[in-house]
Structures are given as C-alpha cells and as structure tokens.
NUTI-938249 format. One line per 10 residues: their letters; for each residue x, y, z of C-alpha. Coordinates in steps of 0.5 Angstrom, whole numbers, always signed. Layout:
A	X Y Z | ...
//
This chain:
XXXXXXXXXX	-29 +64 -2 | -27 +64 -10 | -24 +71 -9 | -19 +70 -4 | -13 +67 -7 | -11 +63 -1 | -16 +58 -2 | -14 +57 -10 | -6 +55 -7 | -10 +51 -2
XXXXXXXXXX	-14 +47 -7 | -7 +47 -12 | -3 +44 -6 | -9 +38 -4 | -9 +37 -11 | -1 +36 -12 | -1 +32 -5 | -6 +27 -9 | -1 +26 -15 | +4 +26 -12
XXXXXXXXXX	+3 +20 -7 | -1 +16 -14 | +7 +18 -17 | +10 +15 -11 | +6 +9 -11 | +8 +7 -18 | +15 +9 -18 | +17 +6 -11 | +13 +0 -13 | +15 -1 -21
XXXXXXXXXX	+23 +1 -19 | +22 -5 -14 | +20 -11 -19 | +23 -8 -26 | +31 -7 -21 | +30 -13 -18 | +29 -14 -11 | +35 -17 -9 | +39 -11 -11 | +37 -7 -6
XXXXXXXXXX	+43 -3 -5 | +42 +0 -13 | +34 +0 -11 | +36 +5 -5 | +41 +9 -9 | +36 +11 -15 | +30 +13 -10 | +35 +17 -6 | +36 +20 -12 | +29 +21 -14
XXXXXXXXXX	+27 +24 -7 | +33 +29 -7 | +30 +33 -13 | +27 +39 -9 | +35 +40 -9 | +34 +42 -17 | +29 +48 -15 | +33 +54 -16 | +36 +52 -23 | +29 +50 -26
XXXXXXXXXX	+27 +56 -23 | +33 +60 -26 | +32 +56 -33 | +24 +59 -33 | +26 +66 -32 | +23 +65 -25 | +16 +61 -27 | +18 +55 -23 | +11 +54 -20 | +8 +54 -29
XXXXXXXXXX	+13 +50 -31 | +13 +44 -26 | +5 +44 -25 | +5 +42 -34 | +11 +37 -32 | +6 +34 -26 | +0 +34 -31 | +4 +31 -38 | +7 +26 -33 | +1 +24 -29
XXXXXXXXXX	-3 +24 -36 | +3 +18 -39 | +1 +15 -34 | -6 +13 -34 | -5 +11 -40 | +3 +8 -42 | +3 +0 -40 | +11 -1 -41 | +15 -1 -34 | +22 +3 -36
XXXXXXXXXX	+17 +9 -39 | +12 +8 -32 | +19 +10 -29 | +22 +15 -32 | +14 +19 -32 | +13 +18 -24 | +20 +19 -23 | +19 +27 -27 | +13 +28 -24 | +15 +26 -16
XXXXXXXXXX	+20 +32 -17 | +15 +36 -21 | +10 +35 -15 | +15 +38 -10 | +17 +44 -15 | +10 +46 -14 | +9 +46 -6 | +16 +50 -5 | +12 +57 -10 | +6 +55 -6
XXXXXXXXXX	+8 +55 +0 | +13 +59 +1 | +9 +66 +0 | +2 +62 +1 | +3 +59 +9 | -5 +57 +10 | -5 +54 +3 | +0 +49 +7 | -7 +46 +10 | -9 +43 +3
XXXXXXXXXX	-4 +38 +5 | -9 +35 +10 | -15 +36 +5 | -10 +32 +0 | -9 +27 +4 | -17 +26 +5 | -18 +26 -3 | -14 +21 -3 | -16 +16 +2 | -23 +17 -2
XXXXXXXXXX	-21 +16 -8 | -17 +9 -6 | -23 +7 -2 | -29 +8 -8 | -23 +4 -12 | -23 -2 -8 | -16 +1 -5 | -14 +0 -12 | -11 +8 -14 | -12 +10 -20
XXXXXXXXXX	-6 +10 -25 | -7 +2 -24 | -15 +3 -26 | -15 +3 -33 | -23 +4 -35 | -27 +10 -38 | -28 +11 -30 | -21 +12 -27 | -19 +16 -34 | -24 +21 -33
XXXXXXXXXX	-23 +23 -25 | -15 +23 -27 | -17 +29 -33 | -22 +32 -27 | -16 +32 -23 | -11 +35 -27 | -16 +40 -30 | -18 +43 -23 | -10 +43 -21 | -9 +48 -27
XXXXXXXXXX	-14 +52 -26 | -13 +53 -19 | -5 +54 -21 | -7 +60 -26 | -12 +64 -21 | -6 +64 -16 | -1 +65 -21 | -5 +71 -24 | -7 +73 -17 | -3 +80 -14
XXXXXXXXXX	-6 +80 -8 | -3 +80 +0 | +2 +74 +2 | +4 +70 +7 | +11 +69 +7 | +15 +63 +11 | +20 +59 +13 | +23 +53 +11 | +24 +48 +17 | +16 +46 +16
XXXXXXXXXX	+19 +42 +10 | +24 +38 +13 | +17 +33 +16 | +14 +33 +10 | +18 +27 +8 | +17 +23 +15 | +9 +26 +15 | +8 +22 +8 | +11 +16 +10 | +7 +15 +16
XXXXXXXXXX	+1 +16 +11 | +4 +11 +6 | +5 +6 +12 | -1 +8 +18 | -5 +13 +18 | -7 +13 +10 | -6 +6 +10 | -14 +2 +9 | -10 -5 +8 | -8 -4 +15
XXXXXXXXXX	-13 -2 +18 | -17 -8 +14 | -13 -12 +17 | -12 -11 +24 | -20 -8 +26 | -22 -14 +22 | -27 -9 +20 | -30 -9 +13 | -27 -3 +7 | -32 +1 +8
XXXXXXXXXX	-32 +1 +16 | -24 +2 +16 | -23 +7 +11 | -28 +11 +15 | -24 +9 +21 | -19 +13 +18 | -23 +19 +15 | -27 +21 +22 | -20 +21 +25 | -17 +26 +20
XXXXXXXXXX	-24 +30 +20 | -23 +30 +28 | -17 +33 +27 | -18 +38 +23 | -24 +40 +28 | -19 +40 +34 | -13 +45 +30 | -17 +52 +34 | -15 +48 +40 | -10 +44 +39
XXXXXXXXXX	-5 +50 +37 | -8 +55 +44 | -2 +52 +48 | +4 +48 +49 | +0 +43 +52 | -4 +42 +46 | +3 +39 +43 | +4 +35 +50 | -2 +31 +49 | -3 +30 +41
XXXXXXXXXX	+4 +26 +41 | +3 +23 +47 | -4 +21 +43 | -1 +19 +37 | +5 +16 +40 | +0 +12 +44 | -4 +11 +38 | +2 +9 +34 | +4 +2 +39 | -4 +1 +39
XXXXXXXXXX	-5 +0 +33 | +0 -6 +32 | -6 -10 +36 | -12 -13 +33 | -20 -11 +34 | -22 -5 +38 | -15 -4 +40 | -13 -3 +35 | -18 +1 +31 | -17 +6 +38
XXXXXXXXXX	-9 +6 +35 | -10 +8 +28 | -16 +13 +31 | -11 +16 +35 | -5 +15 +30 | -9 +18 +25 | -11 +24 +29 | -5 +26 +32 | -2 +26 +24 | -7 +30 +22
XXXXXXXXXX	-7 +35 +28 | +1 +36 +28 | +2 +35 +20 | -3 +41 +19 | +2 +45 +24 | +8 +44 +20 | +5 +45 +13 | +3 +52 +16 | +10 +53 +17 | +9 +57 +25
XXXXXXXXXX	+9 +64 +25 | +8 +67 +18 | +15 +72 +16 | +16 +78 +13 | +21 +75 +9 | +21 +68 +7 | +26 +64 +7 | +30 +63 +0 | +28 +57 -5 | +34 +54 -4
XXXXXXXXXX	+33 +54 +4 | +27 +51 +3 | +30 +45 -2 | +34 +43 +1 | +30 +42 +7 | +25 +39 +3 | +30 +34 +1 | +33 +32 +7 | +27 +31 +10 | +25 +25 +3
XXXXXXXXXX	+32 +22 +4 | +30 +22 +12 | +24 +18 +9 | +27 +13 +4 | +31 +11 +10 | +27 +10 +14 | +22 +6 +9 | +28 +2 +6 | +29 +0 +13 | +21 -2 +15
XXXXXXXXXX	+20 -6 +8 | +28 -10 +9 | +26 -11 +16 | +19 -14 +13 | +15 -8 +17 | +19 -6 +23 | +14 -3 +28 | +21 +1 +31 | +20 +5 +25 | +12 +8 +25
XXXXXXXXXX	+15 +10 +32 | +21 +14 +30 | +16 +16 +24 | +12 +19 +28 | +17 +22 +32 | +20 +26 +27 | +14 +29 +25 | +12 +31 +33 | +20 +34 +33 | +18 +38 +27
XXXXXXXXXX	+11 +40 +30 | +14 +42 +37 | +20 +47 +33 | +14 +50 +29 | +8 +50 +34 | +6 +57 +34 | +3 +62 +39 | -3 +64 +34 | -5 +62 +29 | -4 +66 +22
XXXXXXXXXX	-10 +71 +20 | -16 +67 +17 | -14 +60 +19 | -19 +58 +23 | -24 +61 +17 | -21 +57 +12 | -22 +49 +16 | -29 +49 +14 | -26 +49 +7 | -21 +45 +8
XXXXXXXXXX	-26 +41 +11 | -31 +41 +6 | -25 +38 +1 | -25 +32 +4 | -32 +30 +8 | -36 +30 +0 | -31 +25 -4 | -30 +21 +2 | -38 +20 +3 | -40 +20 -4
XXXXXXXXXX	-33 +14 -4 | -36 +11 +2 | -43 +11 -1 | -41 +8 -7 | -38 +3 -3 | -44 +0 +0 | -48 +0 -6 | -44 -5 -9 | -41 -10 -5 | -45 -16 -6
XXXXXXXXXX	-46 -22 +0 | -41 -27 -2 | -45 -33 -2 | -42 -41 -3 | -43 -42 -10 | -47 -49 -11 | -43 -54 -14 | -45 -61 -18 | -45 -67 -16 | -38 -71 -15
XXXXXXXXXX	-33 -72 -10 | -27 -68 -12 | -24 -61 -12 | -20 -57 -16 | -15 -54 -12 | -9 -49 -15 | -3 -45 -11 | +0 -40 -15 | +4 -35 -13 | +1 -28 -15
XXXXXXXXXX	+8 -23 -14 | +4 -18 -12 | +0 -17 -18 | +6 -16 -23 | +7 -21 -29 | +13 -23 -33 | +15 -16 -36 | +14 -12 -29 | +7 -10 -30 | +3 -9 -25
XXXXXXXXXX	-4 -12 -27 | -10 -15 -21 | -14 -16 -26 | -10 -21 -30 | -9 -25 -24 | -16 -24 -23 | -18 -28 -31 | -12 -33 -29 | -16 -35 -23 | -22 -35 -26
XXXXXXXXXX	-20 -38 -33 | -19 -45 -28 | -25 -45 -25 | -23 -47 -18 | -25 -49 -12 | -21 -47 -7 | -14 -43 -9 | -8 -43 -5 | -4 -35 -5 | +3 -34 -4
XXXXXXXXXX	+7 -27 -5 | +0 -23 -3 | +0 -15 -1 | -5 -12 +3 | -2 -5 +4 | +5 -4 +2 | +8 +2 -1 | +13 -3 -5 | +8 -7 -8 | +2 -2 -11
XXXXXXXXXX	-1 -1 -3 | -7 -4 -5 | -10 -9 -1 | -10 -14 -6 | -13 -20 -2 | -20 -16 -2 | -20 -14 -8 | -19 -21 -10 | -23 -24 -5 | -29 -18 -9
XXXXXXXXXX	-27 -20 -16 | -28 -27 -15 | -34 -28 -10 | -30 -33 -7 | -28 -32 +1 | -21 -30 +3 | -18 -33 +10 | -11 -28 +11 | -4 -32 +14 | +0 -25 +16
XXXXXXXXXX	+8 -27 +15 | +10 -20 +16 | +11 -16 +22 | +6 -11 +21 | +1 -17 +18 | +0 -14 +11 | +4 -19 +6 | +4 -26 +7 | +0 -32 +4 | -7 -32 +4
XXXXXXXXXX	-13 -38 +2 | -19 -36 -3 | -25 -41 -2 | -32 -42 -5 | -34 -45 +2 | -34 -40 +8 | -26 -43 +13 | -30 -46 +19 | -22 -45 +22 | -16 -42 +21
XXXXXXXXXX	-10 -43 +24 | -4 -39 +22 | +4 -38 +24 | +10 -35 +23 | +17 -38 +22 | +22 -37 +27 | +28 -38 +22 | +30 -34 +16 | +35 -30 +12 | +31 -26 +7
XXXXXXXXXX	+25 -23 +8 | +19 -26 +14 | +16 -33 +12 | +10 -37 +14 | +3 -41 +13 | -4 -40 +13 | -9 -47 +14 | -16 -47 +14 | -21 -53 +16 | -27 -53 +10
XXXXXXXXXX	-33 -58 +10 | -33 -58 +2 | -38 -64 +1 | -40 -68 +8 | -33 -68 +11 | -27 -63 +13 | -22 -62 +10 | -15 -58 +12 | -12 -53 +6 | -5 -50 +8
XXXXXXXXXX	-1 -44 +4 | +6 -43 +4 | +12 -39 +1 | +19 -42 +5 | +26 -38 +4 | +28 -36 -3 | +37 -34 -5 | +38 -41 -7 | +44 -43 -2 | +39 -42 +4
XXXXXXXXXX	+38 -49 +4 | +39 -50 +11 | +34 -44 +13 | +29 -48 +9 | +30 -54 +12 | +29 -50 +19 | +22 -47 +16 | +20 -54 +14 | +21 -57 +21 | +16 -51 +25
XXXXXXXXXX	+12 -53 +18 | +11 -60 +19 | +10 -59 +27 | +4 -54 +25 | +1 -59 +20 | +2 -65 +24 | -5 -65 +27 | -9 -63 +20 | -12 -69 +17 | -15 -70 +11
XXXXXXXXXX	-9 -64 +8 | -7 -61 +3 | -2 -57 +3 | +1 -51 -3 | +6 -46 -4 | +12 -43 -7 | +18 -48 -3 | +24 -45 -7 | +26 -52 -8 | +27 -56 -14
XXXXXXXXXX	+25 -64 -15 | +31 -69 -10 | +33 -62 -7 | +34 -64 +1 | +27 -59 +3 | +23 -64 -2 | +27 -71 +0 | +24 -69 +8 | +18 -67 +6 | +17 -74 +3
XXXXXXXXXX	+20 -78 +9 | +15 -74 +13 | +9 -78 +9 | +7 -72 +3 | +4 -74 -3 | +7 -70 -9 | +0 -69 -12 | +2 -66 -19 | +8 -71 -20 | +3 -77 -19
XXXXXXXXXX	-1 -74 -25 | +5 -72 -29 | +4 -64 -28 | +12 -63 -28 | +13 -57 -32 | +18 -52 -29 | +13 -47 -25 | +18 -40 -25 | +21 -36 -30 | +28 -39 -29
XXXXXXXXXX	+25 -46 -30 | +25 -49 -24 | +20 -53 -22 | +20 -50 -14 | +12 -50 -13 | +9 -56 -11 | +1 -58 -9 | +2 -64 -3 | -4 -69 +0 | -3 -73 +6
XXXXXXXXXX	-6 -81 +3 | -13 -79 +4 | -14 -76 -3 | -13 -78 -8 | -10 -74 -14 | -14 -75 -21 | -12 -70 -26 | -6 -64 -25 | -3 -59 -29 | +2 -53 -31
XXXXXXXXXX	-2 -48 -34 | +3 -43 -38 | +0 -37 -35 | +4 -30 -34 | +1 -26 -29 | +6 -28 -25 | +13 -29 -25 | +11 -36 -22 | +5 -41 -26 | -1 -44 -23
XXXXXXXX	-1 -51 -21 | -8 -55 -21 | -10 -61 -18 | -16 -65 -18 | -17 -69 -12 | -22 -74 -11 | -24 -74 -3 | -24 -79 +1
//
C-alpha cells in the first residue's frame, strides 16, 4: 500500500479537505462578526472573492516555476499553523482566507494527474467528522490546549509527507477532466449544512452526540461499501438521487424520521461526492489548470450563493434540496461505465481512514460524559436567575471563545439561565453546537427553543433541574432574521415554576415588528404561571414594546432592584428579566462581563 503513489495523493487530498473545511469554518464565521452582520452585501462580496481564488492557480503555478502542488502545501501549513495559535480577529482572517486558496491549490495538482486520490475526499470528510465529534463539535482551531496543538502538528506533518512522496513519485498517472470540480463547492456546502453537520442531526434525532455522529459516519462508510455497486449502471445513479433527495426532505423532521433522512442524505453524498471527486473516466490528457480553476471556482462561488441565501433566509430548506441537486447533476454528467483501474482496491484504504479516528472519537466520547445529576441546593426559597445573550460565543473584540462564556456563566452561580443568540450548527457562527457543549461545561440541563427553519439557532434554557415541560414557538411576523420563545415548567423547590427565553427583532426602527412579536408572545405565555420571562427585546426603557409589556401585568424585576445598567455594546439597555407578581425580586445586577457583545442580567427571586 505505501509504494503506490496513489495512496500518498489520496492521504494528501483527505488531509487538505480537513483543513480546509477548519479554514472555512473560521473565515465564514470570523468574516461575519468582525464585517458586521448587517452589512451583508460586503460580507457577500468579500467571500465570493475569497472562494473565487482557484482562479489565481495558473499565475502561482507560473510565479513557482511550475511547483504549484510545493508552494501551496507550505502556504496551507504556515496558514493553519497561525491559526492554532493567533487570537487577534483581523490576522485569524486574512490566515484563513490564504489557506481556503491554498487548499484549493493542492486539490488541482493532486487531482488533475491522480483520478482515484479524488476519493480522499470522502475519507477527509470522515476525519473531520471525528475530529469534531471527540472535540464535542468544537473543531480545532477554536481549541486552544496541549490536545488540540498536538493533533493539528499531526495533521499537517502527515499532510507533508504524503505531498513529498507524491511530488518525488515518477510513477504511472491518471489524468483527468475538469467538470468533476464544479460540484465540489455545492458538495461541501451540504456537508457544512447536512450530511456533516452533528448539530442537526443532534437536534432533530433527538439522539445524544455519540448516537448522532455515528449516525452520520455509518451512513459515509455505507456509501463507500455501496461505490463497486452504485457505479455498474445508470440505475445506480437513479436510485442514490432519488434516496438522497428523499433523505434530504426526510431529514427536515424529527425522531426516526429524520434520522432515516439524514442516513440516507448522508449516504447518497457520500456515493455521488466520491463519483465526481474520481472525475468519470480517466483521459489521456488532462484537462488544463486553468480549465480546472475556473471550474473549481464557479462551483465556490455556486456555493456562496446558495449559502448566503440559506443563513438570510434563517435556513431555507429550498436550498439543502437545490445543494443536493446540483451535486446529483454533476454525478450524472460524470457517471462512469467502469470505474478507474484499482478503485475498488483502494476503498478499503480510504475505508480505513475513516472508521479508526471515527471509533477512537466515538469511544472517547463515551467515556467522558458524565450523567448530569441536579445539583443539591441549600435551604431557601429564592433563585438566582440570569438571561444573557451569548452571541454565539464571540465577545466584544470579535473572538470566538466558548469557554469564556462558559466562566461568565459559572463566575455567577446560577440556578437557572435563560440563553438568546445560540448556534447548534451554522456554518456562519464556528458550526459548533453550542448548546451541548454548554449544557457538558456546566453540568446543567438544557431545554433548545428552535427559531430558525432548520432548528439549529435560537434561544435555549440551561437549568440544574430537569424541564417537566417544554413549550416552544415561533413568530409569525419579522424583518430580519427568524425569532421565537422557549418556556419550561421547573419544580425548583415543592412548587412549578415557568421560565421563558426570548430575543425579539433587532434594526431599531422595526418597532412595529416587535410589537407584533410581543402580542403572539403574551398569548403563548398567558397560560404560564408562576413565570419569568427573559431576553434580549431590543427595546430601551419607555419604548412602546416596554410600555406594553408593562399593561400586560410584568414585572421589570431588574428595575425594581436597581439593575439598570446598559446591557449592550452601544449602551442601551434592551435585555430585561420579567416575573409575574407571584415573585418577588430581592437583589439584581449588570455584570460587566465581555463575553458577549450583551452583558448578563442577574435576579434573585424569592418564590411564592
């Protein structure tokens, strides 16, 4: 296996895809907080540029005196390097913007002479899904530690020597052509989106996060069994995208529904992504590198359009479907009669590639999740409640840092806190899913309120009791991007008791929308007794949305102790914890905490 050369470019190529989906990671989400999310005509622009850099192939490969594949390997490494270990945002940027094209650099001199390396694709999808699944979801250039710094120099050491064996190798090749590479974009988009996504399928099997990414690792591995078949016929093609379309409405449900969906997504990926990474036929002649840029490039920039339209939407189904579609199209014009020489001789290898990392990842997992028990509370009759908005993890200065907002949380002791801005998967916001990562930090239980279509950004609960209830909605009315509420039913002491989460419209003139966002959210509380409700209302004191929160019988608990400091960056004061008059507010505070571009607000509330 080690003398053949085809191996080394497979291994190389798994090992670029690895990277470069952590690049992606970063610069997406980093490009987001740092440009501002508002201005989203620029953030469209400068990631279209970005992804449109395997058009600059041809002139680095001249500038190199033709050592393209040497050049753009030590740019990815210099790259990814930084990036393990530079904090400051503008830097994190401009080092993941250089290694996404330094990664596509590779692929063209690996591919374009190497047709079979094309499955390391696959095998470097199921790297990463380990990787991410023995970090908690958490990938690793956001994992500072002695753990995460030694697997990233593993990776890029291997990634070396794998490039040097195929660039000294002078062996036999396998040319190829370029159409292949226009569904690369679209084929890791639905990985970002889909079938590599464990926040989604967390989130709609229900299933723990060692159940679901095993979910989505057999699906891969049972797509790479099923490529000697698949490939034999036309039919093959027929019946993998009529799975995977179905796979892909499927998994839009919840419970077993959906889990079948994401299986079957994930497996028709697996089978039609490794048909167009081989390129169909191998040629005589490949296809030339600019021919192959220029493909590569319009399928990034198909991509960015399609995503920029799934995350303004708040996750547009449409657009897993037309994902797929695209990708399925590819396939078809690329579906070959036979495969190339030695393919089938090389998927145990590939095989093997993902099933270690992926057991060993799964294992790991097992072993260190701890059973969340309630935590044992003195006597009293009083609860300390916070709401705090987490943007996603990233602070004032536009880093992205969990485990800050994890120490914010804990520094306060809480018995219940109430969370707005949360990710469980979203490529513009790290595609960690932060809600279990945060339930796992701070041993406390976690009930998920869903605002966007696909269910993966919303508000949450986290709670040392386990919710008796939960009740979510959705508003009907908004201008930006998908709001909503999340309410639990506790029994903190002998009695229940109802907390709520919420995070209304935000461009200050919407007022009118949040009006309209108030009224469903008085009707789906009206029933909830004893209650407190928080959250990030984007409405300052004697605002019309405070005002008619105040008719309705609320109580401004942080105002009837003092607690009025200004709770976001610019000053304002918008978050707010509410009661009905059952409670009684006893102490309360604005902490002046930047993990978030929001602060915490802190009640103690004596129950009735």
């Amino acid at each position: 296996m080690a003398s053949d050369v085809t191996w080394w470019a497979g291994l190389a190529v798994a090992l670029a895809v690895v990277l470069g989906l952590q690049v992606t990671r970063v610069f997406v989400s980093d490009l987001v907080f740092v440009v501002d999310q508002s201005r989203r005509l620029v953030l469209l622009g400068l990631i279209a540029i970005v992804f449109a850099s395997p058009v600059l192939a041809p002139l680095v490969g001249r500038l190199s005196g033709g050592r393209l594949l040497p050049v753009a390997t030590v740019l990815l490494v210099a790259t990814r390097a930084g990036l393990q270990f530079v904090d400051w945002p503008l830097a994190r940027l401009i080092l993941a913007a250089v290694g996404f094209a330094a990664v596509n650099w590779m692929l063209i001199p690996l591919l374009r002479w190497r047709a079979r390396a094309g499955l390391g694709i696959l095998a470097g999808a199921g790297l990463d899904l380990a990787l991410r699944t023995a970090r908690t979801t958490i990938d690793l250039p956001w994992n500072p530690g002695l753990g995460s710094h030694l697997a990233t120099a593993g990776l890029l050491v291997l990634l070396l020597v794998a490039v040097v064996l195929v660039v000294a190798d002078r062996g036999p090749v396998e040319p190829r052509g370029a159409l292949g590479f226009f569904a690369f974009g679209p084929a890791l988009g639905l990985f970002h989106l889909l079938t590599g996504n464990i926040g989604f399928a967390i989130v709609h099997t229900g299933w723990p996060l060692a159940a679901a990414s095993a979910l989505l690792g057999f699906a891969l591995l049972v797509g790479l069994a099923s490529f000697p078949l698949a490939g034999r016929h036309w039919l093959g093609w027929v019946l993998t995208a009529l799975l995977g379309a179905g796979g892909c409405w499927l998994a839009w449900d919840d419970g077993w529904r959906a889990a079948i969906g994401i299986a079957a997504a994930a497996l028709a990926w697996t089978v039609l992504t490794g048909v167009v990474a081989l390129g169909g036929r191998p040629l005589r002649v490949p296809a030339s590198v600019l021919r192959i840029a220029s493909a590569l490039a319009l399928g990034n920039l198909l991509q960015v359009a399609l995503l920029f339209r799934y995350y303004t939407a708040t996750g547009d189904h449409s657009i897993v479907l037309a994902l797929f579609g695209l990708v399925a199209l590819f396939a078809a014009l690329e579906w070959p009669r036979a495969w190339p020489a030695g393919t089938v001789a090389l998927l145990p290898h590939i095989t093997l590639l993902v099933v270690g990392p992926l057991a060993g990842a799964l294992v790991w997992q097992l072993l260190t999740t701890r059973v969340q028990e309630p935590v044992p509370r003195a006597g009293g009759n009083d609860l300390l409640v916070v709401t705090y908005n987490i943007q996603s993890g990233y602070d004032r200065q536009h880093r992205w840092d969990l485990e800050a907002t994890a120490q914010a949380i804990e520094r306060l002791q809480p018995d219940i806190v109430l969370l707005q801005e949360v990710s469980r998967g979203w490529l513009v916001t790290s595609s960690a899913d932060q809600l279990t990562w945060l339930s796992r930090r701070l041993g406390m239980q976690a009930a998920w309120g869903p605002a966007s279509d696909d269910g993966l950004w919303g508000n949450a609960v986290l709670s040392h009791g386990q919710p008796l209830e939960i009740r979510t909605t959705r508003f009907r009315v908004t201008e930006n991007l998908q709001r909503g509420a999340v309410a639990v039913r506790l029994a903190p002491h002998t009695g229940s008791l109802w907390v709520a989460s919420t995070h209304l419209d935000d461009p200050r003139q919407a007022v009118t929308v949040r009006l309209a966002q108030i009224e469903e959210l008085l009707v789906f509380l009206q029933p909830l007794r004893p209650l407190v409700l928080g959250g990030d209302f984007n409405a300052e004191p004697g605002s019309p949305e405070l005002i008619r929160l105040s008719e309705s019988g609320l109580i401004d608990a942080a105002a009837a102790v003092g607690a009025t400091d200004p709770t976001s960056a610019d000053d304002r004061r918008i978050d707010y914890l509410f009661i009905t008059d059952e409670l009684r507010p006893l102490a309360g505070s604005v902490p002046p905490i930047s993990a978030s571009d929001h602060r915490p607000v802190v009640v103690r509330l004596a129950l009735p």
